[in-house]
VOKOL-149363 format. One line per 5 residues: number of its first residue (from 1); their letters; for each residue x, y, z of C-alpha. Coordinates in steps of 0.25 Angstrom, whole numbers, padded with zeros to 4 digits. Each point is the difference from the previous one (the first is absolute). Layout:
N
NUM = a = X:Y:Z; ...
***
This chain:
303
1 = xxxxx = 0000:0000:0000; 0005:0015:-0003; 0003:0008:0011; -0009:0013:-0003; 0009:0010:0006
6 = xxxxx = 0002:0015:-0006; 0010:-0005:-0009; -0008:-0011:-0008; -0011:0009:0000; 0008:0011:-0006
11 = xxxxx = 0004:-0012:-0012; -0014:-0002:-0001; -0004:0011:-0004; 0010:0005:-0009; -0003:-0014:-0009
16 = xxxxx = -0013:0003:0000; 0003:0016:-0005; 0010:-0007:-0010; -0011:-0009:-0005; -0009:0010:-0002
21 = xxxxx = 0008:0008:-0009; 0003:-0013:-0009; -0014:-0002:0000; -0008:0006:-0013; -0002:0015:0002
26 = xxxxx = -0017:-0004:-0006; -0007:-0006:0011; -0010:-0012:-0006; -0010:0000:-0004; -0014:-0002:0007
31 = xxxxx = -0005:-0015:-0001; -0011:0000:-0011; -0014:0001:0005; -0007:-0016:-0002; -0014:-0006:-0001
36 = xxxxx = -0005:-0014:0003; -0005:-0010:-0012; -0013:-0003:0007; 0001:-0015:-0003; 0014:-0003:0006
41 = xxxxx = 0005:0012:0009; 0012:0002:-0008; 0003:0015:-0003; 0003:0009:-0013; 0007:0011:-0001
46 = xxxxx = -0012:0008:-0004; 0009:0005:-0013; 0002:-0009:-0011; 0006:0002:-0014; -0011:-0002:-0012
51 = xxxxx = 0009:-0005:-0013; -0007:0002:-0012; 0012:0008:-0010; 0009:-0010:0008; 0003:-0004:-0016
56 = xxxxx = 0014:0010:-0002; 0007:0003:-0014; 0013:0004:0004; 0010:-0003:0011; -0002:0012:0006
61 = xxxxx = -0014:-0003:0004; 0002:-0013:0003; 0011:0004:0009; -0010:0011:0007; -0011:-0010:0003
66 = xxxxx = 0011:-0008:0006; 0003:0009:0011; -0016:0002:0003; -0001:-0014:0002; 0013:-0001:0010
71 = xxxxx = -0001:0013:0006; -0017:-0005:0002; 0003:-0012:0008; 0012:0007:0009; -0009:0011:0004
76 = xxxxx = -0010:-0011:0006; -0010:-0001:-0011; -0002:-0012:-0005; -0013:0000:-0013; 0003:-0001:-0013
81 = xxxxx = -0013:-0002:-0010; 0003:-0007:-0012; -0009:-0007:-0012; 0003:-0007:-0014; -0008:0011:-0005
86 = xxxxx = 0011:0009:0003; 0010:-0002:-0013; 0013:-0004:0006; -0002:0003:0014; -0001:-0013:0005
91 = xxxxx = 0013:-0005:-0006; 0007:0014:0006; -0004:-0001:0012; 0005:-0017:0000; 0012:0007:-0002
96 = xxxxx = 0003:0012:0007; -0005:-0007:0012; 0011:-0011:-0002; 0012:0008:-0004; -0004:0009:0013
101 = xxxxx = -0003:-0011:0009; -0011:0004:0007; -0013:-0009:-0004; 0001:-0006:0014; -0005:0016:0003
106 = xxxxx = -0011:0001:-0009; -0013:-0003:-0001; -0002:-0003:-0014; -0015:0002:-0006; -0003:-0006:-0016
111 = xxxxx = -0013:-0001:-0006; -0006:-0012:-0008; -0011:0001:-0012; -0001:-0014:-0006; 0006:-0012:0003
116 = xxxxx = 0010:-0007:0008; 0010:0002:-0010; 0000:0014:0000; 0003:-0001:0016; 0011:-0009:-0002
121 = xxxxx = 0007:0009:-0011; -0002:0011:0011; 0006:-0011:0011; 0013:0000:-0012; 0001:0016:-0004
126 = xxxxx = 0000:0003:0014; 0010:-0011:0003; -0004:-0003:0013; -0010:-0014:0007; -0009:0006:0007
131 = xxxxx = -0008:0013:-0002; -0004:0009:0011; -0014:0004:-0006; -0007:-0004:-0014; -0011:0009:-0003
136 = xxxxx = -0011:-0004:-0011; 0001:0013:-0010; -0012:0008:-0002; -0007:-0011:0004; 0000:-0008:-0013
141 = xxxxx = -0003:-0014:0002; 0000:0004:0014; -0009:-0013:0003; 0008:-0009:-0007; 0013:0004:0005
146 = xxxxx = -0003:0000:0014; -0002:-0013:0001; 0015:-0003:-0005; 0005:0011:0008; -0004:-0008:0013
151 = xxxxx = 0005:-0012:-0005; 0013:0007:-0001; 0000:0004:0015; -0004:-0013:0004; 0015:-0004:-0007
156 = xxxxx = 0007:0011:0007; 0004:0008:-0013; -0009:0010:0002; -0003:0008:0013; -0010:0010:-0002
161 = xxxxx = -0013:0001:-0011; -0008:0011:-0002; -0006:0008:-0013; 0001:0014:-0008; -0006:0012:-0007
166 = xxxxx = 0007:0014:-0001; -0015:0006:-0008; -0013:0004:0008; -0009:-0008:-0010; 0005:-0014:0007
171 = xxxxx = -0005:0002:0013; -0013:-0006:0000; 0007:-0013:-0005; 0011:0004:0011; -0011:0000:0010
176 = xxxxx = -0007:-0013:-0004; 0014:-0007:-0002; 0004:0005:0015; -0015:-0004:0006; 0002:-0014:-0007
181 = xxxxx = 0016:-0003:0000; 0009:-0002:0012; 0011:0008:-0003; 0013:0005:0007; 0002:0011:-0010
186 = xxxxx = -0007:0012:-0010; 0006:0009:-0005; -0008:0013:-0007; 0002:0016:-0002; -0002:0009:0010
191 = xxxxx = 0004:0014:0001; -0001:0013:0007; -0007:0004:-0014; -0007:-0013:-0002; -0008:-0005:0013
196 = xxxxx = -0009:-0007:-0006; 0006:-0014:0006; -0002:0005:0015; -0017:0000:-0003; 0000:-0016:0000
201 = xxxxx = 0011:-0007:-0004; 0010:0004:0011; -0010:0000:0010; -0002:-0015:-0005; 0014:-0005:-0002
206 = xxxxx = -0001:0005:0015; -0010:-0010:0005; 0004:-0011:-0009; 0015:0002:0007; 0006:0001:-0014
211 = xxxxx = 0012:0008:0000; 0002:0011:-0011; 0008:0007:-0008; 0000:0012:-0010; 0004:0002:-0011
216 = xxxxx = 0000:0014:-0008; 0001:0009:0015; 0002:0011:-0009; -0009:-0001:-0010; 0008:-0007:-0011
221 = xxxxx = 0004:0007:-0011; -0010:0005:-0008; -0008:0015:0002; -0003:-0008:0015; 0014:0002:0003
226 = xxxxx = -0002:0008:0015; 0014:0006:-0004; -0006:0008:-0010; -0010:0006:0008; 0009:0007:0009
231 = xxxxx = 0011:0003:-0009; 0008:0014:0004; -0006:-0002:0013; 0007:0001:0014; -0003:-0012:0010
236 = xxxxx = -0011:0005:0011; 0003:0005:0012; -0008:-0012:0006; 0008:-0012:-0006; 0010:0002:0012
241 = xxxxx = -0011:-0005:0009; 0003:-0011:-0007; 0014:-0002:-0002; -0001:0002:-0014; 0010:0010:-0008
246 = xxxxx = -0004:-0004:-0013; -0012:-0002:-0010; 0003:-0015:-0002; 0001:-0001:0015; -0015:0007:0002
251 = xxxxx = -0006:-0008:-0011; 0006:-0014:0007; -0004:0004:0013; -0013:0002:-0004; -0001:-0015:-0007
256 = xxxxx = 0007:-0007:0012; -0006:0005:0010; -0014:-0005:-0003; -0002:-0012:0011; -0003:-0011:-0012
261 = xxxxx = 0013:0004:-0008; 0012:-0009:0003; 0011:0006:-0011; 0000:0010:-0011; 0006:-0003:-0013
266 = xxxxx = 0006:0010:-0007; 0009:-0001:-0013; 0011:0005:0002; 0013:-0001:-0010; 0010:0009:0007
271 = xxxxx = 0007:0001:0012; -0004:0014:0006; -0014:-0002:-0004; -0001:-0015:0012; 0008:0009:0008
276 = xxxxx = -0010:0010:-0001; -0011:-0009:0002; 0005:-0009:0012; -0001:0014:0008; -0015:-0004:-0001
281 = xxxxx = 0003:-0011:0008; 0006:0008:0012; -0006:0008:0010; -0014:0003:0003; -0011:-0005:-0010
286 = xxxxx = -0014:0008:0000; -0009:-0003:0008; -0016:0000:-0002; -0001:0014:0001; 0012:0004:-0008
291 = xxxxx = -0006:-0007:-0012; -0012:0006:-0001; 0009:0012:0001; 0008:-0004:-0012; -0013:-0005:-0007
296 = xxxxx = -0007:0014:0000; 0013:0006:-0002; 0001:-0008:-0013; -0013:0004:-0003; 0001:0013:0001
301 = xxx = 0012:0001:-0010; -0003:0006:-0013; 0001:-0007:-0014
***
């Protein structure tokens, strides 16, 4: 045992000054904020990464969606969203994923329209055995492929099953699909400019104990695009309420802190745009009375 006289305190605390000034001069960074999968328990970051022009032409952008995908899993997050549909992604994402090393990390989501070929090509692109989530895509052959879905699980090659839209028209077959289906998964649109999932789907994803996640947070990229809206336009004064400094944070807050959302899905390609974005996973999130602060607010905006 040390004697802890004067002398060996006085060496303790110069080590630990030393130390200090070795250390990085950047304090880390908060843990990001998780929710539950109802079915299971396990938790989500509640910010994921939506891959759909995960398909790049050059180096340079195949290089770029490399560091989103290492820096996404170092900083805690942990969804990547993927489908066949998506051109090349798949096979970019196989990839990436293996010369970064860090699949254990992820929680890697594919979709599934037609047969069980298509989900074992998905198995080979992405280069992995088993996948985290498989989503039927816009509900094709949703009652078909479920069935084959849960046969998958039952294996062990598949975790999680759920279903997806990203267009307002599908929610009444989303609705019958949730009421007639056990799912773990759904994934829809929702935004601060499009709520329309919070009248009756969310609400039931709820009550069913389905977990959710968004896609399009920000409106996609059409004249829905939120960024649009607000172009030229200074953060408000209430976003600090929020621990939000940015317009990509506000809209994200908004999203995930509806009690029915588990993670958000944005795309993102470059590496200061998930850096931007995983601020919405830190801090405060709204709380009831914020959003409907934020929803008159959004009302009120001209255009």
């Amino acid at each position: 045992m040390l004697r802890f006289d004067r002398r060996n305190a006085v060496k303790l605390f110069v080590g630990a000054a030393c130390a200090a000034q070795l250390a990085p001069s950047i304090a880390a960074e908060p843990t990001l904020l998780t929710k539950k999968i109802p079915k299971t328990g396990e938790r989500l970051p509640v910010i994921g990464v939506g891959t759909n022009n995960y398909s790049p032409t050059t180096p340079d952008e195949r290089e770029a969606r490399k560091k989103v995908l290492e820096a996404l899993t170092r900083n805690g997050a942990r969804v990547i969203d993927t489908a066949p549909a998506y051109r090349e992604s798949e096979r970019t994402i196989g990839e990436l994923l293996k010369e970064i090393g860090n699949r254990e990390q992820a929680f890697v989501a594919t979709k599934i329209t037609s047969t069980e070929g298509m989900l074992e090509e998905s198995f080979r692109r992405l280069q992995v055995n088993t996948l985290d989530l498989v989503q039927v895509h816009n509900l094709i052959n949703v009652t078909a492929l479920l069935p084959l879905l849960r046969a998958k699980v039952a294996e062990k090659k598949v975790r999680y099953i759920g279903v997806t839209t990203w267009t307002d028209d599908q929610y009444p077959e989303l609705a019958q699909t949730l009421r007639r289906e056990t799912l773990d998964f759904v994934q829809l649109d929702y935004s601060l400019g499009n709520r329309n999932a919070a009248e009756e789907l969310l609400p039931l994803a709820a009550e069913r104990g389905v977990a959710v996640l968004v896609n399009v947070p920000f409106g996609g990229r059409r004249a829905t695009n939120l960024f649009t809206r607000v172009r030229g336009q200074a953060v408000p004064d209430w976003a600090k309420e929020i621990d939000a400094s940015t317009w990509a944070q506000i809209f994200l807050k908004y999203v995930v802190s509806h009690p029915a959302v588990t993670c958000a899905i944005p795309g993102m390609t470059q590496l200061a745009n998930l850096e931007d974005n995983l601020g919405a996973a830190r801090g405060r999130l709204p709380d009831a009375a914020m959003r409907k602060k934020m929803e008159a607010w959004w009302d009120a905006l001209p255009g």
